[in-house]
C-alpha positions in Angstrom: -23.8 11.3 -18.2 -24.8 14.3 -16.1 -21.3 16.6 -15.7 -21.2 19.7 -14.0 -18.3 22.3 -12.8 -19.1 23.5 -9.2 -16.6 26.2 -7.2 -13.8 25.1 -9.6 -13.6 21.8 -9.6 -15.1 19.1 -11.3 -17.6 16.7 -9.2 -19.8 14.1 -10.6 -23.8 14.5 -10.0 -24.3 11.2 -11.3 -22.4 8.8 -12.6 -23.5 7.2 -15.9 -20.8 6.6 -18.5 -19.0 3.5 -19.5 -15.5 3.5 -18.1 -14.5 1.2 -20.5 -15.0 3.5 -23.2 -14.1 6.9 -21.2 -10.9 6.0 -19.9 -8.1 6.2 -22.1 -5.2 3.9 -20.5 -1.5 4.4 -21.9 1.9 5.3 -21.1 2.4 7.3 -24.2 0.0 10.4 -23.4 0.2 13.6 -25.9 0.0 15.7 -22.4 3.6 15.1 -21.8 4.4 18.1 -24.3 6.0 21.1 -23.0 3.2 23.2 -24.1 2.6 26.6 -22.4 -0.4 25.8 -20.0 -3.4 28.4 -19.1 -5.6 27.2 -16.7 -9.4 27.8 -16.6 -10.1 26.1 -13.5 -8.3 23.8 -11.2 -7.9 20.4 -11.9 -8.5 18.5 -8.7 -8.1 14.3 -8.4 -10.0 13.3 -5.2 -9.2 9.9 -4.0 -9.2 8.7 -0.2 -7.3 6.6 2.8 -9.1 3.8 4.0 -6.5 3.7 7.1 -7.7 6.4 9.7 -4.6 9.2 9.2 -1.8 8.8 7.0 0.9 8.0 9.5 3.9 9.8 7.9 5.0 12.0 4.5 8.5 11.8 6.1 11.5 9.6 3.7 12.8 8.8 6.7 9.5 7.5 8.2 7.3 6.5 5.8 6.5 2.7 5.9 3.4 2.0 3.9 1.7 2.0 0.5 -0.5 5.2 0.5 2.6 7.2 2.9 5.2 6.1 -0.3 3.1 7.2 -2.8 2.7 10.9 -1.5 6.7 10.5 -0.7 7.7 9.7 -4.6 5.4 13.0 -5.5 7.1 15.2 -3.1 10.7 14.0 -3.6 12.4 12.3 -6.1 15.2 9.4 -6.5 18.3 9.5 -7.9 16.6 6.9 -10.1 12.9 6.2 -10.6 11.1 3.0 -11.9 9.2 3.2 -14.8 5.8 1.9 -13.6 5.6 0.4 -17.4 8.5 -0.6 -18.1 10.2 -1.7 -14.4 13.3 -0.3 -15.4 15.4 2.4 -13.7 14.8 6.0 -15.5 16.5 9.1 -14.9 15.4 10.7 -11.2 17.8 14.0 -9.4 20.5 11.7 -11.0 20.7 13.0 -15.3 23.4 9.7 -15.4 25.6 7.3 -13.2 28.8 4.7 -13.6 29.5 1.8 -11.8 33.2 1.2 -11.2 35.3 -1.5 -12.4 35.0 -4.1 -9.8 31.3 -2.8 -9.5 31.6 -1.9 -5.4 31.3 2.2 -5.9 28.4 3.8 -8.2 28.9 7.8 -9.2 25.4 9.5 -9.8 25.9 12.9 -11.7 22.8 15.0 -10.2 20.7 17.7 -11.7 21.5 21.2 -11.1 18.0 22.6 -11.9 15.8 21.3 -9.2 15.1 23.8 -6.8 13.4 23.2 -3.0 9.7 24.7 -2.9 7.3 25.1 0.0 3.3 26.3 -0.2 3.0 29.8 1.0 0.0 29.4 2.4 -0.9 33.2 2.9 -0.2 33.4 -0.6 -1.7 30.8 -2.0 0.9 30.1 -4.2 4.0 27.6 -3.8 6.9 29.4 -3.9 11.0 28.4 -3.9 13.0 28.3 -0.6 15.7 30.7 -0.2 18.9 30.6 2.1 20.0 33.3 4.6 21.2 35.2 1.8 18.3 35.5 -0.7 19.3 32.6 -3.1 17.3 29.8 -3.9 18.0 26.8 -2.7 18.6 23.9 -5.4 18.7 19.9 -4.4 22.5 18.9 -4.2 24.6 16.0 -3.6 25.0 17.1 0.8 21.3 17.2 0.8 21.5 13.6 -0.2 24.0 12.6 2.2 22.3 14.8 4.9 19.0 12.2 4.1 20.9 9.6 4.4 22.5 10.4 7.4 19.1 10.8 9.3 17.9 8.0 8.0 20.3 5.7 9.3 20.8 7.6 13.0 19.9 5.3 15.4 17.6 8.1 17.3 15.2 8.1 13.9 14.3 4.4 14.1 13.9 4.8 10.6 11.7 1.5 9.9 13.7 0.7 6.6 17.2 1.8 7.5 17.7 -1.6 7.1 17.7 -2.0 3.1 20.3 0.7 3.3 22.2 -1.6 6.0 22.4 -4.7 3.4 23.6 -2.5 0.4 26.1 0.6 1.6 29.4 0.0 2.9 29.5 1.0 6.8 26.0 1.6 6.9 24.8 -1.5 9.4 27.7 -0.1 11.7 26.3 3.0 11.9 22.6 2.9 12.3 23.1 0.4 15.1 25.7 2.4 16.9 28.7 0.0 17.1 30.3 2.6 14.8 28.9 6.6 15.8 31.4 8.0 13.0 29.2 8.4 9.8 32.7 9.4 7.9 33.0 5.4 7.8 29.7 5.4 5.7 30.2 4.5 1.9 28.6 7.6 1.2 30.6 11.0 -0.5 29.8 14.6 -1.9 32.3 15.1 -4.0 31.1 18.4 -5.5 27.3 19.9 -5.5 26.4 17.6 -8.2 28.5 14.3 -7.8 27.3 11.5 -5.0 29.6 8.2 -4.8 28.2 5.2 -3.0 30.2 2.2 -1.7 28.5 -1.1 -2.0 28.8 -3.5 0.6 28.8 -6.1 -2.5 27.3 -5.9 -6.0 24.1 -7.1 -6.7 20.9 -7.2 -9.5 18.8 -5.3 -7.4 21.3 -2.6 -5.4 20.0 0.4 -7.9 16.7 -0.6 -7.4 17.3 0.0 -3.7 19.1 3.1 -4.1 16.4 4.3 -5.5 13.7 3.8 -3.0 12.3 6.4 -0.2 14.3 6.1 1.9 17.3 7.2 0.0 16.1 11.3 -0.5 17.0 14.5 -0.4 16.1 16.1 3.0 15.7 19.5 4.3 18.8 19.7 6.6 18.1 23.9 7.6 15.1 23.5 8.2 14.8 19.7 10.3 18.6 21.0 12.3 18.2 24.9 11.6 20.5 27.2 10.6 21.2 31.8 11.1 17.5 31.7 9.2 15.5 29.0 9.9 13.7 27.7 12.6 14.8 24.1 13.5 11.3 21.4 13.0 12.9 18.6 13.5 10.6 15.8 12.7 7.8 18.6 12.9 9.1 19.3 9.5 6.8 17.1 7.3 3.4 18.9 8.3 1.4 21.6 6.7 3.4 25.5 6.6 6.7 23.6 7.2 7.4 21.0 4.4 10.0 21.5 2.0 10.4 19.4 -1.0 11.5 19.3 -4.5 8.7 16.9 -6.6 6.5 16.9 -9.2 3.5 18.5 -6.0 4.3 19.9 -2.6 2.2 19.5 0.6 -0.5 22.5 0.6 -2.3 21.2 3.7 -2.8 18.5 5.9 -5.7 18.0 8.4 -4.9 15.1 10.3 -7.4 12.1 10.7 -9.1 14.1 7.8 -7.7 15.3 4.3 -4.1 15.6 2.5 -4.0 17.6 -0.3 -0.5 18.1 -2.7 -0.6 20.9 -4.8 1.1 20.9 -8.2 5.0 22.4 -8.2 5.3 24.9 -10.9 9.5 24.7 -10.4 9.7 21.5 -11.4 11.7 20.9 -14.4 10.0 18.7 -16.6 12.1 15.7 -18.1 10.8 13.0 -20.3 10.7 10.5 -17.1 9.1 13.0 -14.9 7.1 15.5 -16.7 5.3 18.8 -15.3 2.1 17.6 -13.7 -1.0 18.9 -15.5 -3.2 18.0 -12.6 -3.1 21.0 -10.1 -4.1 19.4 -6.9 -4.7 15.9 -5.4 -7.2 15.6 -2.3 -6.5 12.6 -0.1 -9.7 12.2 2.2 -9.4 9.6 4.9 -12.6 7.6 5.0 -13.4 4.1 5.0 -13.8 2.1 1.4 -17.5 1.9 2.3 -17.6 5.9 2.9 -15.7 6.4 -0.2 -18.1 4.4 -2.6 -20.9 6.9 -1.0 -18.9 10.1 -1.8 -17.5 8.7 -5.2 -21.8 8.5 -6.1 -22.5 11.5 -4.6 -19.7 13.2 -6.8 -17.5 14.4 -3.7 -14.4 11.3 -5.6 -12.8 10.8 -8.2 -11.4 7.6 -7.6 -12.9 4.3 -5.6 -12.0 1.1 -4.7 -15.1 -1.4 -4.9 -15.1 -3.4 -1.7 -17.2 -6.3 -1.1 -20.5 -4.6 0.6 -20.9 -2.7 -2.6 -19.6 -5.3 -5.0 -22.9 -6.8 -6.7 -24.8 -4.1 -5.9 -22.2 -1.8 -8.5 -21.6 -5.2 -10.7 -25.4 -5.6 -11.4 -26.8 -1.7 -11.5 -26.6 -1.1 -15.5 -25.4 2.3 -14.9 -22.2 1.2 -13.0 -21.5 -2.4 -14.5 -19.4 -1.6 -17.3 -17.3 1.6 -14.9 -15.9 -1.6 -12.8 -12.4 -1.5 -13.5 -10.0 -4.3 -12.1 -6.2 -3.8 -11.6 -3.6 -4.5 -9.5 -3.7 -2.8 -6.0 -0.2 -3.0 -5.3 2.3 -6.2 -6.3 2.1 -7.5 -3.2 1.1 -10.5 -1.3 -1.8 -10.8 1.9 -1.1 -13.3 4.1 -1.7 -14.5 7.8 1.4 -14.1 10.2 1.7 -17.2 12.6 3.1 -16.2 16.5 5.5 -19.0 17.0 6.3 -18.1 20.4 2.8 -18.0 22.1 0.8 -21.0 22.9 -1.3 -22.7 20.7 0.6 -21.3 17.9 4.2 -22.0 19.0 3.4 -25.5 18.1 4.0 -26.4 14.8 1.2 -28.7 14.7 -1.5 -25.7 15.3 0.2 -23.1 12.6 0.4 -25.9 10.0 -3.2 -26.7 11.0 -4.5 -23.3 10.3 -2.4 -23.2 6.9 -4.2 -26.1 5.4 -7.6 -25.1 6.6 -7.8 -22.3 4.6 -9.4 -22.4 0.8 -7.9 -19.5 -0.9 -10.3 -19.7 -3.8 -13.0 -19.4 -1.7 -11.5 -16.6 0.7 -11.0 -14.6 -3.0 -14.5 -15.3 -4.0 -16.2 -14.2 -0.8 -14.2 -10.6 -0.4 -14.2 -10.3 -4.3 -11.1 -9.3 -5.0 -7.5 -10.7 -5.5 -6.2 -13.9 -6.6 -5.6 -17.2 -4.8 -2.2 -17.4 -3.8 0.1 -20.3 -2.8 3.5 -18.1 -3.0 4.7 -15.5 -1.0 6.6 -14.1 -3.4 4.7 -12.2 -5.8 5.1 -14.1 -9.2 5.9 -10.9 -10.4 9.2 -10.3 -8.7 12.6 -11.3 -10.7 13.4 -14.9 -9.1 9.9 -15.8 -8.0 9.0 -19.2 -8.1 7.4 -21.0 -11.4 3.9 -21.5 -10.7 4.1 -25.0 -11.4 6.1 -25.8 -9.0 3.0 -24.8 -5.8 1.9 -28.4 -5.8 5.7 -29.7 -4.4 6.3 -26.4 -2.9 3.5 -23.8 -2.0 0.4 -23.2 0.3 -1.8 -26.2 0.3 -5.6 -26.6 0.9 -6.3 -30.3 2.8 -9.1 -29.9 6.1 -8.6 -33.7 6.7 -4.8 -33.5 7.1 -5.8 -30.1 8.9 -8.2 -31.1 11.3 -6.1 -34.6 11.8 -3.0 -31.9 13.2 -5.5 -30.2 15.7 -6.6 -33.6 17.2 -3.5 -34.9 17.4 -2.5 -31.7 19.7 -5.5 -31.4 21.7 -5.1 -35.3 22.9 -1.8 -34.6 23.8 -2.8 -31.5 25.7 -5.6 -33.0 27.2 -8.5 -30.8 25.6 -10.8 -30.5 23.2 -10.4 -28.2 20.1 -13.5 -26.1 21.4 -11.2 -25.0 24.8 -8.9 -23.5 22.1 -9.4 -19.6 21.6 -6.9 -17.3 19.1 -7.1 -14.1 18.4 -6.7 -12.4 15.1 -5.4 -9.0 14.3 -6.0 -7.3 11.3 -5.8 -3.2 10.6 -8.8 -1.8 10.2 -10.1 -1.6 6.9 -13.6 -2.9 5.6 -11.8 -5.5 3.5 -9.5 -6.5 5.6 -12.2 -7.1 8.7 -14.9 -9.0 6.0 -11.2 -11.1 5.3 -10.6 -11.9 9.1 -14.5 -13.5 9.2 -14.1 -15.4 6.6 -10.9 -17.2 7.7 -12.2 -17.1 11.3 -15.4 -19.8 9.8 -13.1 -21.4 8.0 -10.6 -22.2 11.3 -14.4 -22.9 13.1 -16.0 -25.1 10.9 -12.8 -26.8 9.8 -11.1 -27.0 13.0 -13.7 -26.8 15.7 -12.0 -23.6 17.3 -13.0 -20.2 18.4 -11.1 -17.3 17.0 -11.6 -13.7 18.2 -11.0 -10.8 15.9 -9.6 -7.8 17.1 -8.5 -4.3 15.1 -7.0 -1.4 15.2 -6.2 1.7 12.5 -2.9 1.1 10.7 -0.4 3.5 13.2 -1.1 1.1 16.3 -1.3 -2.0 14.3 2.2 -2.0 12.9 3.6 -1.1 16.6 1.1 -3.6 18.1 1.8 -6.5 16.2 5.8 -6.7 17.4 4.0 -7.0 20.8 2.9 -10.6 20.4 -0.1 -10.4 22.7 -2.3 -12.2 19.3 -2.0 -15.5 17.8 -2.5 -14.3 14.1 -2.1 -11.3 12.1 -3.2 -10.2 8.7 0.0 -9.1 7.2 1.1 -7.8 3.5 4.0 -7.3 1.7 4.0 -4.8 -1.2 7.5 -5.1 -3.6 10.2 -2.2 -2.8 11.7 -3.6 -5.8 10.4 -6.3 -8.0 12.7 -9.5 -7.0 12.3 -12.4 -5.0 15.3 -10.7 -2.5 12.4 -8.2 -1.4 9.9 -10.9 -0.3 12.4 -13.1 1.9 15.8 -11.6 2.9 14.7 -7.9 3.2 11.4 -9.4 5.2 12.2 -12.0 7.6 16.3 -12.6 8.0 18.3 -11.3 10.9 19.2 -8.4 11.6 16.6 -6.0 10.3 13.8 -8.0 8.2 11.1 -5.9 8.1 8.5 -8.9 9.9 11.7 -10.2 11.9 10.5 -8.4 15.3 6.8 -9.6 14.3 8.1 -13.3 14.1 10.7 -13.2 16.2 11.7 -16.1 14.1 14.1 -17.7 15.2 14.9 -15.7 17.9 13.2 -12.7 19.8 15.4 -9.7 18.7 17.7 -11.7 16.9 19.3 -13.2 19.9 22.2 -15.9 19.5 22.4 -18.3 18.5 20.1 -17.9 15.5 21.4 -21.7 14.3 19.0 -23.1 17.3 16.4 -23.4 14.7 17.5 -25.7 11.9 14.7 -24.7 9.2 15.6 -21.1 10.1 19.3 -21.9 9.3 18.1 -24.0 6.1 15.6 -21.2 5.3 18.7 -18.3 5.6 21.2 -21.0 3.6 18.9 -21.0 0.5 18.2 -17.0 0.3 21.8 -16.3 0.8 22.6 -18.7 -2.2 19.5 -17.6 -4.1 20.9 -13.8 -3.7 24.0 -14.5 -5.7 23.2 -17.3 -8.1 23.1 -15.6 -11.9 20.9 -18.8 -13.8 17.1 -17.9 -13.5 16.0 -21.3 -13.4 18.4 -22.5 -10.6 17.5 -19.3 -8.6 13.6 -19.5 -8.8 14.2 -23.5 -7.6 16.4 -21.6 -4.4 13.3 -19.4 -3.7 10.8 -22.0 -3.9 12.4 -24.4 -1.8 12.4 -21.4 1.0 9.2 -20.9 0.4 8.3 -24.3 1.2 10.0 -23.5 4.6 8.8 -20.8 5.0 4.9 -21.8 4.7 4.6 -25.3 5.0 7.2 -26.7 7.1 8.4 -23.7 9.7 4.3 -22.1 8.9 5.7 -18.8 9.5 3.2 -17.5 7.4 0.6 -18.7 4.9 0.0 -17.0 1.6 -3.7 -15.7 0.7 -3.6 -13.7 -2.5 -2.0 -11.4 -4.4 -3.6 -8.1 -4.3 -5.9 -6.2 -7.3 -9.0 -4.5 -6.2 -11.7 -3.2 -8.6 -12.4 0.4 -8.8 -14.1 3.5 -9.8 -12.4 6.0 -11.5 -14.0 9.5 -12.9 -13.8 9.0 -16.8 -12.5 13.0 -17.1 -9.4 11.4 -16.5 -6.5 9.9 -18.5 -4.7 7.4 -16.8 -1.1 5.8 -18.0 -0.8 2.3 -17.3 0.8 0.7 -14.2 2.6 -2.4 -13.7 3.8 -1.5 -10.2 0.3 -0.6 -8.5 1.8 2.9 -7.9 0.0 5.6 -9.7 2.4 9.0 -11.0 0.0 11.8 -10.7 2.1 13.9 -12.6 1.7 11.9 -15.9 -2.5 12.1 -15.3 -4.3 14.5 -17.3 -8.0 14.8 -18.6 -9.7 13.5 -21.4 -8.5 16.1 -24.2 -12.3 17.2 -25.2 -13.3 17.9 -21.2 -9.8 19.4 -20.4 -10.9 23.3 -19.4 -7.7 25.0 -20.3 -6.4 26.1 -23.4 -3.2 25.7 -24.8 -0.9 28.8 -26.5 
């Protein structure tokens, strides 16, 4: 392996090592002692965005993957998953106690965790003071202050919604029917004590109260106060961000680079320890640009798409450094547009379900695994594999192609006057994905399919539109159960695809009991939600599911998502069952590691 240090930070001038070998992957790292640290040289982890520019840092805003993960190292939950474990660790919250009839929770916060912002002229990050001098330290109103914001109407937060289905008063509120936020389930008793009132008790409510969306936000500096300059949504960019993580925001060049810089404030806990990485460098390049700059030693970390698959897989210098693991727990899949012609027709949708070989789709892009679920077999309540034959996706061109025919002689035309368009976001994979299921719907079908794409921040706004006839979609777990995938996703009001399917009704307009599988489909999560035997809730889901995908054909599953990647073998990387990465628990190999220890 040739290694070398350049202008403090490490970069790779070739890259010949065995991964395998290099990379040391567990959850019990020796870093996480509170050791006195003296730093040599910077430790910088470059990865990259394949998505054009990250559309939002903001708790209130933030809807995808990449956007989440920079969120959960800037700010922290009053509870946090364990990425090994799934279970709920200590976050702001040390402790919390669920009342007798299990409707109001009490989290006991921190009192240590100060806000910090990059001084930028300094070069240093630095804690935020008040008006009088004092620092300012994450409490219980900053919570409800978050909260608050997230669920005004006038943020359009784009998952106000999970908060709608689990705090008392909360739906009310965030649509407007109720403008008094006093009626929200939400308290500061003192600095450090934060009740929440459940609209009902449920497996998964602490899981939700512990997602993004429920943070700690910057209320003098988003509103202002005697000292502080009001941002307002402005507030999440480069010389303005505020946060209390494990890193802050140092700088952000849109379209370009992200970079979080280490918090020295932070106060370590055995959940979330001091990071002993200094910097992560987000550049926002396509996979295919990435691979390049990984080589040429400018990245640490690369996901292996399929243009540089076999040329990486069969190079002896790179074969054994292809490391496979799940990209997220998530699902891809193709959306269906039930309301424009051909696709409003059952007939078509089921059509394009059954034409598509998910083995082969897999093999072609080289990466994730067949999938005839939605929900990801992961999730608490999913489905028993076993069950896909009577339930799941199914592959059969014959029934497929019989479908089409059927609705072309009724229409009068043959399938080669039919034209749909797809539309994916733009990503290498995900265009090389849209190909390969257009040739499938042409040679199995006889249709034309146009593709068409756009970089994630107009797609998701796009795609409510319904101008296209299919859309690549995804669904990455907020919390691993079955509830995630199907109520939180398509049910009215506020699923997260609901104004994407507009199923059953555009805007959830009444009566949503004109579509009978919709009603069925709603029946079975809703019972599925409270039933307590695993077996007899996993049979609820997977009779939606076959609703869901083969007789409404809402959506048909793909795969669930891994991706093969490079990583830089200085670093030492704790496993993660989740697909999210902590930074803060990363460090270096211990014999390449250039700092010392006192």
């Amino acid at each position: 392996m040739d290694f070398i240090v350049h202008e403090g930070t490490f970069h790779m001038r070739r890259v010949r090592f065995s991964l395998k070998a290099a990379v040391v992957l567990t959850a019990a790292l020796s870093f996480l002692s509170a050791s006195v640290r003296v730093s040599a040289r910077p430790i910088v982890f470059r990865t990259s965005f394949p998505g054009g520019d990250i559309p939002s840092i903001d708790p209130s805003l933030v809807e995808e993957p990449y956007g989440i993960q920079l969120v959960d190292e800037l700010t922290v939950g009053l509870l946090r998953m364990n990425e090994e474990t799934l279970k709920l660790d200590p976050g702001i919250a040390e402790r919390y106690e669920i009342s007798e009839t299990g409707n109001t929770v009490t989290f006991y916060l921190r009192t240590d965790v100060p806000w910090v912002r990059y001084d930028s002229e300094r070069g240093a990050v630095e804690r935020v003071v008040d008006c009088r001098g004092a620092a300012r330290f994450v409490t219980s109103a900053d919570f409800v202050y978050g909260i608050e914001r997230t669920l005004r109407p006038e943020t359009a937060a784009p998952f106000a919604f999970l908060l709608n289905k689990v705090v008392a008063g909360a739906a009310a509120y965030n649509d407007g029917s109720n403008p008094d936020f006093g009626a929200v389930g939400i308290r500061a008793i003192d600095e450090r004590t934060l009740t929440v009132d459940l609209v009902s008790a449920s497996p998964y409510t602490l899981n939700i109260l512990s997602l993004w969306m429920f943070r700690a936000e910057p209320g003098w500096l988003i509103e202002g106060d005697d000292c502080t300059e009001a941002y307002g949504d402005r507030w999440a960019e480069t010389d303005a961000f505020q946060g209390y993580g494990p890193f802050t925001l140092k700088s952000w060049t849109h379209d370009a680079e992200l970079t979080l810089i280490r918090n020295p404030f932070w106060p370590a806990s055995e959940a979330i320890p001091s990071a002993r990485i200094d910097e992560v460098t987000m550049l926002m390049i396509s996979e295919t640009s990435a691979i390049a700059e990984y080589e040429a030693g400018n990245l640490d970390y690369a996901i292996v798409g399929y243009s540089d698959y076999d040329r990486l897989e069969s190079d002896p210098c790179y074969a054994d450094a292809l490391v496979g693991k799940p990209l997220n727990v998530g699902t891809e899949a193709v959306l269906f547009n039930h309301l424009l012609p051909p696709t409003d027709d059952v007939r078509v949708r089921r059509a394009l379900s059954l034409a598509i070989d998910r083995a082969a789709v897999a093999a072609a892009l080289k990466s994730g695994t067949p999938a005839r679920y939605w929900i990801h077999p992961s999730a608490i309540g999913a489905p028993d594999p076993g069950t896909a034959d009577e339930f799941g996706a199914e592959t059969d061109v014959s029934r497929a192609k019989a479908l089409i025919d059927d609705y072309c002689a009724e229409k009068g035309i043959e399938p080669g006057e039919l034209t749909l368009t797809y539309y994916y976001s733009s990503s290498d994979l995900h265009q090389i994905r849209g190909q390969v299921l257009a040739e499938m719907w042409r040679g199995a079908l006889g249709i034309n399919v146009v593709l068409e794409n756009s970089d994630w921040g107009v797609f998701k706004d796009v795609r409510k539109e319904g101008r296209h006839h299919i859309y690549r979609t995804a669904w990455n777990q907020d919390y691993l159960d079955a509830n995630n995938f199907t109520a939180d996703v398509f049910l009215c009001p506020g699923g997260y695809y609901q104004p994407s399917t507009d199923w059953p009704m555009e805007g959830c307009a009444e009566p949503l009991d004109a579509d009978p599988l919709y009603t069925a489909y709603a029946e079975l999560l809703d019972s599925a939600a409270s039933e307590r035997d695993p077996a007899r809730r996993a049979e609820l889901y997977a009779r939606s599911e076959k609703i869901l995908i083969r007789e409404a054909a809402i959506l048909s599953p793909i795969s669930y998502n891994d991706a093969t990647y490079l990583l830089n073998p200085i670093f030492q990387v704790p496993t993660t069952r989740t697909g999210y990465d902590r930074w803060e628990k990363w460090g270096v190999v211990p014999e390449r590691e250039p700092f010392t220890e006192d």
